[in-house]
Structure formats: C-alpha cells, structure tokens
N, C-alpha and C positions, 0 to 999 in steps of 0.2 A: 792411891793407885795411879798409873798413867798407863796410858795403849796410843794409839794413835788415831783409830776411830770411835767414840761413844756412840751408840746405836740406842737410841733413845725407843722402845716399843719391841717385844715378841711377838709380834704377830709376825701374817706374813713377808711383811717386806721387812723387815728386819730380821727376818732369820735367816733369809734367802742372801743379804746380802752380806749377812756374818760370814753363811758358808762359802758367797764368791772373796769375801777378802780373805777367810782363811786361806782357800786356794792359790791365791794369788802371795799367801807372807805373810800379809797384812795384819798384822795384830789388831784385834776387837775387843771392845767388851760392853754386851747387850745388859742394857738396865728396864727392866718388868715391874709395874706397876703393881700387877695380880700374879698370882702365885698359876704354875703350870698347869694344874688341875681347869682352874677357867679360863684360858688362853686354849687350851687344848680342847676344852668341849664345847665352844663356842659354835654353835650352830650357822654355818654362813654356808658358802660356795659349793660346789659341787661339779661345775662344768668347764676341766682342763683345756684352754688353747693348746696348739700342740707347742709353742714357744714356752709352755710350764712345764709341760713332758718333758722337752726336750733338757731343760737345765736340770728337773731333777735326775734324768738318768745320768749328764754330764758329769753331775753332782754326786754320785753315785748314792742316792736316795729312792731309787725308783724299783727297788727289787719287789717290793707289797706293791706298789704301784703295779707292776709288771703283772700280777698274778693277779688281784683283786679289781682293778680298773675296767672297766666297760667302756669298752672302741665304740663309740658310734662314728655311722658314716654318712648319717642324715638325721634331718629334723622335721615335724609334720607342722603346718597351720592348718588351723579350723574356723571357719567364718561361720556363726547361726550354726552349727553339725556339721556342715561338710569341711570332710577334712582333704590335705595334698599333703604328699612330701617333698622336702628337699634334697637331692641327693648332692652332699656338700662334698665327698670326697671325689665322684665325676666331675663336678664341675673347677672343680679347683687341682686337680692333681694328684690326688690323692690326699687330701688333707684330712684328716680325722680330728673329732674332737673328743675326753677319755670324762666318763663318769667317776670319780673321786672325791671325796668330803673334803672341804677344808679340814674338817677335824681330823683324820687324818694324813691330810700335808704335814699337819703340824705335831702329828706324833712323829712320824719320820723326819721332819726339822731339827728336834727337841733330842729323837735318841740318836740321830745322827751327831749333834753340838756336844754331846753329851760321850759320846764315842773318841770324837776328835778333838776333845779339849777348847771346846771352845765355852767362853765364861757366858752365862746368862746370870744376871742377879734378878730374883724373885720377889715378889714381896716390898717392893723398893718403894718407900712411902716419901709425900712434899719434893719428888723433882723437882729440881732448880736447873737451868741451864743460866751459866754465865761466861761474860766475852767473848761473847759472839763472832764483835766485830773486830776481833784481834787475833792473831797468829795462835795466839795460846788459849784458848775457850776450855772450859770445865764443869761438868756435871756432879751436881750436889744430891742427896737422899741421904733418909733416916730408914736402917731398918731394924726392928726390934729395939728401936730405942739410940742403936748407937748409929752416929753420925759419919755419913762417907763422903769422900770427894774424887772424883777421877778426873783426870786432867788427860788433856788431847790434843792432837792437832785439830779435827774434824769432829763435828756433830751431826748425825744425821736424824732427823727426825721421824720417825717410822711409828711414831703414838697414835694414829687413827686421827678422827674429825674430831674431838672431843680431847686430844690430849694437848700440853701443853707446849710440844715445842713451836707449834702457829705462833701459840701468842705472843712468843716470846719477840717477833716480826711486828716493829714499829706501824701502825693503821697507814701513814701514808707510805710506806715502802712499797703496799702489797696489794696488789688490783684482787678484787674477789668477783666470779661470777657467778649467779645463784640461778635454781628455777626448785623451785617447791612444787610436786604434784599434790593434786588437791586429792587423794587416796593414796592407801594403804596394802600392803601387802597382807594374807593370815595366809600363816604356812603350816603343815601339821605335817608330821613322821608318824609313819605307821608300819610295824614289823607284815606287810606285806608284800607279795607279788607286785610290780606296779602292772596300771593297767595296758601299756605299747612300751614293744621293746625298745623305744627313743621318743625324742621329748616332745609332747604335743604345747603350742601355744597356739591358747583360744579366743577368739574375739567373737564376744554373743551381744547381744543386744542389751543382756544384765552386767555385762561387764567382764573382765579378760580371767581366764585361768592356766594352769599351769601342771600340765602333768609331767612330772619327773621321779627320780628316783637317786637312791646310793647304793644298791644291791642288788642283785635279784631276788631277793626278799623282803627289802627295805624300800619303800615311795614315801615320794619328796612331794604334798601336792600345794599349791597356791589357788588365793581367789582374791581378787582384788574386792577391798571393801573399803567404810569410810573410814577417816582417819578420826572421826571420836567414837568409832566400836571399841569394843572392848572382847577379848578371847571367849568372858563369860558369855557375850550374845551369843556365842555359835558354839554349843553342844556338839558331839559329833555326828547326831542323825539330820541335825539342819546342815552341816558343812556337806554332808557327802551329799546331802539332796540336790544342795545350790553348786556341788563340784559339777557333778553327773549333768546336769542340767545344759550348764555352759560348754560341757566337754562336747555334747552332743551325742544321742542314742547309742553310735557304732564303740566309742569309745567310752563313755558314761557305764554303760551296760556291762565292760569288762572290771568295773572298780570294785575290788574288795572293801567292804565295808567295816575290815574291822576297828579298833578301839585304837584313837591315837595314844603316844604319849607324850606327844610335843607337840606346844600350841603357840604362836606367839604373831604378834602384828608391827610391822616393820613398817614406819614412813618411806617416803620415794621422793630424791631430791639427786640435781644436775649441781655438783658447785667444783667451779677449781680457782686456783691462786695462781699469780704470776707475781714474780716468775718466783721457781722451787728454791733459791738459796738467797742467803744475808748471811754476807761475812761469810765467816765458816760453819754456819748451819745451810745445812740443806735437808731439805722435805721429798719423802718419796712416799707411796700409796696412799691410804685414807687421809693422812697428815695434809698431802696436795690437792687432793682429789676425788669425787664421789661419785658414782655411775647410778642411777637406775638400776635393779639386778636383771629386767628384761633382755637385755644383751649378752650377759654373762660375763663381763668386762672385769669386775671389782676385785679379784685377786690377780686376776692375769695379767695388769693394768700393772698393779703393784709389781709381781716378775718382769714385766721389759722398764719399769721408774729404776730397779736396783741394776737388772744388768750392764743400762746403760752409766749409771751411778758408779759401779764397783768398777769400769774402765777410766770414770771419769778422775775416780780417786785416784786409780794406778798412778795417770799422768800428774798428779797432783804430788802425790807421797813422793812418788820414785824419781820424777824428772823435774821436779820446782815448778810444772806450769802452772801458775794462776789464775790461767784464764779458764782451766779446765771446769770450774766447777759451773763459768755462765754457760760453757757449752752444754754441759749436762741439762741444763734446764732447759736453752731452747729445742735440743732435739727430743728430750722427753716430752713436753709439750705438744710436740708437732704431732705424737703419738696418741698424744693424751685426749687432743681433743676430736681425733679421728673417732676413737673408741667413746667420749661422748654425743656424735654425731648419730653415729648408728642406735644407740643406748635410747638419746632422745628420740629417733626415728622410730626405731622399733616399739616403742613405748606409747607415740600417739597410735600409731598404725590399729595397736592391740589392744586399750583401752577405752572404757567409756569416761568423758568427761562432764563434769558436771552442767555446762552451760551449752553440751553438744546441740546441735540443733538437727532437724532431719537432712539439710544437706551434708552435713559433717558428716553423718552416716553414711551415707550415699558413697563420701568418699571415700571414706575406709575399705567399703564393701568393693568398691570399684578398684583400688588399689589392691587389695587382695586375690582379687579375679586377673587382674593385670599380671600380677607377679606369678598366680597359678600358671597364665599361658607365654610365658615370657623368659626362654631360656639365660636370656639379658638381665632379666630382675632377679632370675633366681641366685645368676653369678653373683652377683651385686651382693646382694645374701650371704648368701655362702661363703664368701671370700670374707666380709667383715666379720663372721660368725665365729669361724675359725682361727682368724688371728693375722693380721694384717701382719707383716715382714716388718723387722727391724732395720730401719733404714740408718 
C-alpha cells in the first residue's frame, strides 16, 4: 500500500489529524494496534477546551456533541470543606468549557472516518516503522497472520507513551523530561446524578478529590491515593466515605451512594520530548507528551499537537517545505509546555505530598484563600483552564 501520511495510533490524535488531512486532500492511512471496540471504550477525558469544540464542529463531528455535551461556565475549589467558584466564562469572555467523554469523541471519530472513507487498520500486530530518516519511510504489521507494508512520505506517530514510534528516536537525538508524582489517581463511574452541576477540585488535609461527571446521570469521581493500592482496597462504601469526607459536608452530603461499575487506579507523571520529529517521523499527543489529568490538558493538548501538525504537513506535501516539520515542533512545544506548567501548578496546589510539611500546608491553604479573593488569580485560572489560544 502507499498514502502519503502513516498515522501510527487511533486514539485521539491520530484520528483528529486523519480527519484534518482528509480535509485538507491529504491521503492517510491510520494503523491500530487494538481493535475499535478498546480504543473506543477507553475510559480517559471528559473535560472539552473549547479549541476541541471548536474543530470537532469545523470538523463536522459535533452534532451528538451539540446535543449531549454539558456547557459549563465555571468550576468550584474546596480547601478542608469550604468550597468557591470560578466563573471562567466572565472572566475570560465568554469561554466555556463542554463535559464529553473521550469515549465518545472517539465514537464520533471512528463513525465519522468510517463515513468518509477514511482507512483505519485494526488489529495491526509487531509495528515496525522504517526509514525514517529518508524521504521514503514505511510502516510494517502483521494482521491475521498476513504481512503488510505501507509506504509514505510521512510518519506520524500518535501511539500514546507506551507505543512504539518514541522508540524508534535514537536516545541521544531526543532530550526527555520527566516528574513522577509520588500518587495515584482511583476513579469510579457510577450511573448516577452527580453531586454539583460543575466540577468541584478538593484539597483536604487527606488528600485532593475530584468531583465530576459525563451525564446528568452519570459521575465521574476521583481521590488521590497511594501508588501501591490496589482498587481491591477500596470497596465502594470505603470510597464514598473517604469521597464525602474530602469533598466536604455541603458537597459530600449531595453524593449518591450508588454501586460503581468502573474502578481503576491511574499513575500521575509530567514528561515531554524535544523536539517532536526525526527525519520524517514526527510525534504528536501521548507519543510526545503527558499532563497530570488535574488540568484537564491530556486530550486537548493532543487537538492543538495535530492542528498545528496537519498545517505543518500541508506546507510540507503541497509546497516542498522542509523545514516545515521543525517548525511544527517548536510552536507545538511552546504550547506544550504552557499546558504542562499549569497541570504541574495545579496539581501541587491540590494535592497532598508525601514528605509535605506543616509549612507546605500553610501554603497551599494560603494560596487557595489568595486566589478565592483575587480577581487576578482567578483570571490566571480561568484562562489556562479553558484553553490558551493557538498562537
């Protein structure tokens, strides 16, 4: 087979920037490790910048978006119980940000590429990428036994932190930079009401939680725990004790108690690579980069890595630029590490750390009161929360 971009990875950022080079001419063809069914139920994201919005409506993806999405126009902190809001669309101009699942973004992805002819292979076992560093680079898999190869001009790699096109980036080529939190995320789904109609982040003195949602029947809740628990420790009459507790009385007191059906514990790690391309591979979302989920950065991050990607290629395919692909990497970067800045921020701000001391305390609680009375800190907020401007 031959196309002109290989899109290495279905998640989000390779399906998002299928649909911009379809847009754009651009022949694609996405190669998927796992089959649709686990790409599609993948439990992650749920909290739309409006720069996600805004491409999947471009995109004309956004009709179930349109109807099922939940506008919020603010977000609440809670310090020890007491809680404040932030009113993120006054302070910013109306900026809104849209409750939506990754799961499904990625139905609308899937039956949109599926609509418009655009190729996804499934199932695609032993990825190889080769010749990278040559005009002509080409992707290898085995599916069902029989052997494929695509050939291309471009490779993008869009396989997550864990997949292989990184590696395929010589160790001294590629600067990494890491921060490992010493805890854990436990998230649980539960077919209930949530308990505030926008998303409360808690900082208690047991440690931070997280009330959200994907319905108004469906809550999304979190509680930061250690990173050698296990989901077995926490039954669901000990999670909602230790939710409630941290959310604080006003907010604790409204949580439905029913029966989760999803349980699972997430590590918390800051890492990105410089710069995003070698040769004709270039990395966009998980592949380059990893947020903290306290921000809400991790797919949206991935949306402005392709948008700027999918212009970068244009100049690339259509005009002979060569130099377009190192431009794609520094201005994605400049992006990149805004949205880990805040991710990190927000994340001591709201956490208990292990070796915290009672001044650390202090400052947290102090920063949280500052930012309570502090139309200046709230913007500050606000503005990175919602989605800094593509520059």
């Amino acid at each position: 087979m031959r196309t002109r971009v290989a899109i290495v990875g279905a998640g989000p950022a390779g399906m998002f920037l299928a649909h911009l080079l379809h847009r754009q001419g651009l022949d694609c063809v996405v190669v998927e490790q796992r089959d649709r069914a686990h790409v599609e139920g993948r439990v992650r994201a749920g909290v739309l910048e409006r720069i996600t919005v805004d491409l999947m409506t471009r995109l004309g993806l956004a009709d179930r978006l349109r109807c099922e999405g939940l506008v919020h126009t603010g977000a609440n902190l809670a310090c020890d119980g007491e809680m404040f809001r932030i009113d993120m669309a006054e302070l910013t101009g109306g900026a809104t940000v849209t409750i939506y699942g990754q799961q499904e973004v990625m139905k609308d992805l899937f039956d949109g590429a599926e609509a418009r002819g655009i190729r996804v292979v499934f199932g695609a076992e032993d990825v190889a990428l080769h010749g990278i560093d040559t005009p002509a680079p080409f992707v290898t898999w085995r599916r069902q036994g029989q052997a494929s190869r695509l050939d291309c001009e471009v490779i993008a790699g869009c396989d997550g932190f864990h997949g292989v096109s990184r590696a395929n980036i010589p160790e001294d080529a590629i600067s990494r930079f890491e921060r490992a939190y010493p805890f854990g995320w436990l998230g649980v789904l539960t077919e209930a009401p949530p308990c505030s109609d926008e998303l409360i982040y808690a900082n208690h003195e047991r440690g931070f939680a997280l009330a959200s949602m994907r319905s108004p029947t469906r809550s999304r809740y979190y509680i930061q725990c250690g990173l050698d628990e296990r989901t077995d420790d926490w039954p669901d009459e000990r999670f909602w004790d230790e939710l409630c507790v941290r959310l604080g009385p006003e907010a604790g007191g409204r949580v439905d108690r029913r029966p989760t059906f999803e349980k699972s514990i997430a590590p918390l790690r800051s890492f990105v690579v410089e710069p995003l391309r070698r040769g004709r591979l270039v990395l966009a979302g998980d592949a380059a980069h990893i947020v903290p989920p306290t921000g809400a950065k991790g797919l949206n991050l991935a949306v402005s890595d392709v948008i700027i990607l999918a212009e970068a290629l244009e100049d690339l395919l259509r005009d002979g630029d060569e130099t377009a692909l190192d431009r794609y990497s520094r201005r994605a970067l400049a992006r990149v590490w805004k949205a880990e800045r805040f991710s990190w921020w927000f994340t001591t701000l709201t956490h208990r750390f292990p070796d915290m001391t009672g001044f650390d305390r202090r400052m947290q609680t102090a920063e949280l009161a500052y930012i309570r009375g502090s139309r200046a800190a709230q913007t500050v907020v606000a503005e990175n929360y919602v989605g800094l401007p593509l520059e």
